[in-house]
N, C-alpha and C positions, 0 to 999 in steps of 0.2 A: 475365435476367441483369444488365443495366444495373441495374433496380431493388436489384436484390440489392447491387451494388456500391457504388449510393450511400446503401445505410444502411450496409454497413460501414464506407462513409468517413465519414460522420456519426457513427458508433459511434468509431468512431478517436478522430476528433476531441476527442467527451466522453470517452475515456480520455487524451487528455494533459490534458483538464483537470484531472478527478477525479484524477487522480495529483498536481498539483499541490498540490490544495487536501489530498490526504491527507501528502504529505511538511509543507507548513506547518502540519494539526495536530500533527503527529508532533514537531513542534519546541516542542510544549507543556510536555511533561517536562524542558525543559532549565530551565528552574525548580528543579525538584524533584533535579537535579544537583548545580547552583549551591548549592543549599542544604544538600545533602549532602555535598558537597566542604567548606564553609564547617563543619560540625560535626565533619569527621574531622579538617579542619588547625588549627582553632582550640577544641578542647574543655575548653583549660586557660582560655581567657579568657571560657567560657559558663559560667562557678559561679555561684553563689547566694550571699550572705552566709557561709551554712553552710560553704560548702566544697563541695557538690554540684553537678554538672553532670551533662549526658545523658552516656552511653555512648559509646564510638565506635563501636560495633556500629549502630546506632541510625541513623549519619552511611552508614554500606557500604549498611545498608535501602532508602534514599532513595538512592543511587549505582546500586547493581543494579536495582531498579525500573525507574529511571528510564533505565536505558542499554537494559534490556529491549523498555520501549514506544517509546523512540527508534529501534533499528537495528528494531525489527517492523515499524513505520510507515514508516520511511524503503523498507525490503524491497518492502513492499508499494507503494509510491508508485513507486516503478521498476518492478517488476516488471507495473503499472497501465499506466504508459507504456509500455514494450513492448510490454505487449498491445496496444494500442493502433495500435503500429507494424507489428506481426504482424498486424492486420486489415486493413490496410492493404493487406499484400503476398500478403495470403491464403495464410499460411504458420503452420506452427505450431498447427491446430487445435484439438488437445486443452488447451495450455497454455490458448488462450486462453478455452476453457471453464471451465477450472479456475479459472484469474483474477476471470472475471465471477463464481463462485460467494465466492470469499472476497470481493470486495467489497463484496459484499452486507450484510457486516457495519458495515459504514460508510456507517449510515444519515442522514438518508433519501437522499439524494442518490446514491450508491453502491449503494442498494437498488434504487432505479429503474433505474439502468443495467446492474446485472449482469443483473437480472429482463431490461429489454428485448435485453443483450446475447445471453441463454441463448434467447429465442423464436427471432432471427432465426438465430445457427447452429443450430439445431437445423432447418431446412426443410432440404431435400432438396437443393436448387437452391443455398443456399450452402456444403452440404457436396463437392459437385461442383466447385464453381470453387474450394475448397483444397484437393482432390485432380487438379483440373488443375494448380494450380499449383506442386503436387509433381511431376506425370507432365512438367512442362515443367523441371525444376531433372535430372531422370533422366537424361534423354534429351540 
């Protein structure tokens, strides 16, 4: 049971990391905001000679995109961290299955951990000590 408890605290651990590093890329897209904001509020002073400029459709494309992969990334960077905190307290089992599996998308680094996160709840002996740790929140 010790062993069991200090890889989920070593798991923990690397979940408030990989959360972090997944909220900082997640702050990628604001690029791609910035620039979309700059085409919707300024589309009369981006003409050509001609008279032609982009669309303002064009400026919302790069605005929705971009707020998409931001509040998805951010989502997930929290919700990284919690799991994270839920290992910790060996609370919350399923979420934190669920967690390691989308992380997994966020490779490599994120691939590693959900992979090693899914080996270790899944033995027998860690699924016990977060149904202790329910039967003692009951009681």
């Amino acid at each position: 049971m010790d062993k069991d408890r200090e890889h989920l605290k070593l798991l923990s651990i690397f979940h408030y990391i990989v959360g972090g590093i997944i909220g900082l890329f997640s702050c990628i897209p604001l690029i791609h905001l910035f620039i979309g904001t700059a085409f919707i509020m300024g589309a009369g002073s981006m003409k050509d000679s001609h008279g032609n400029g982009p669309p303002p459709f064009f400026g919302w494309i790069f605005v929705i995109i971009a707020l998409i992969f931001i509040i998805g990334g951010w989502s997930l960077a929290l919700s990284t961290i919690y799991a994270g905190k839920c290992l910790t307290e060996q609370k919350r089992y399923i979420f934190c299955l669920v967690i390691a599996g989308l992380i997994c998308m966020f490779t490599p680094v994120g691939t590693v951990l959900g992979v090693f996160t899914i080996i270790v709840l899944m033995r027998p002996s860690v699924k016990d000590l977060f149904s202790l740790s329910q039967d003692r929140y009951i009681t």
